[in-house]
C-alpha positions in Angstrom: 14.7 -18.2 3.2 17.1 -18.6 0.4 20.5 -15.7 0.1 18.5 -14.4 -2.8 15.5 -14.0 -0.9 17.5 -13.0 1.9 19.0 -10.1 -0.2 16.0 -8.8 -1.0 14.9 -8.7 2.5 17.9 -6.2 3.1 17.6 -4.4 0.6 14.0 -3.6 1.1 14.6 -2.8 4.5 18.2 -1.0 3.5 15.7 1.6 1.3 12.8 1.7 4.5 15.8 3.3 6.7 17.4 5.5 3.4 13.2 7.0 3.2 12.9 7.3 6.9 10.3 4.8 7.4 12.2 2.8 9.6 15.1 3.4 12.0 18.4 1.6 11.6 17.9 -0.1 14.8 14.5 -1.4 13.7 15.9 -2.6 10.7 18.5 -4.4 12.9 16.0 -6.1 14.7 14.2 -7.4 11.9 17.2 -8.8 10.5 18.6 -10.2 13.4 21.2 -8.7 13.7 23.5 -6.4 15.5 23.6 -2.4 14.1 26.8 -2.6 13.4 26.5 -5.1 11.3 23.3 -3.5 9.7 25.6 -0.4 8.6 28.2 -2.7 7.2 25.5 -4.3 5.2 24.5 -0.5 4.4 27.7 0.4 3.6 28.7 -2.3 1.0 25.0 -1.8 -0.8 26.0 2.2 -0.9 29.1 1.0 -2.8 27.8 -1.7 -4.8 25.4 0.8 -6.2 28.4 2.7 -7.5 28.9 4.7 -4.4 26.2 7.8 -5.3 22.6 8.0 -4.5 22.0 8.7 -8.4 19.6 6.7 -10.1 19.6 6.0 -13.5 16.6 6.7 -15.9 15.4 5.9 -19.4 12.1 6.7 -21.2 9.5 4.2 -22.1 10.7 4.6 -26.0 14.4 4.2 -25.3 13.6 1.3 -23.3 11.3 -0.4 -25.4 13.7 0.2 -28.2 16.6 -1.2 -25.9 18.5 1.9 -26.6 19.8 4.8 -23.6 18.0 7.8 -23.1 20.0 10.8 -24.5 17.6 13.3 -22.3 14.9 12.9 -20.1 11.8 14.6 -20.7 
């Protein structure tokens, strides 16, 4: 598996724990990896996402007109 595939595979699993569909130790164990390190890995994706759980959000319009959404709706 390449990093970028690898990357995906924790992230994917990263979103499975943050929905509940998984534990963090299952996670672990799919990974290979200690939990400790899984919750590091956890960690930096929190921050690399800009440290909030907010998601950003555009209509079909804006985004076909490769402009930002003033207001959703």
């Amino acid at each position: 598996m390449n990093p970028a595939q690898q990357a995906r595979q924790r992230a994917s699993l990263i979103l499975q724990v943050q929905a509940g569909q998984l534990s963090a130790t299952q996670a672990a164990q799919s990974l290979g990896v200690s939990r400790k390190t899984y919750y590091q890995w956890e960690r930096r994706a929190f921050a690399a996402g800009g440290g909030t759980y907010a998601a950003p959000g555009q209509t079909v319009g804006d985004f076909l007109a490769n402009r930002a959404s003033q207001a959703l709706g």
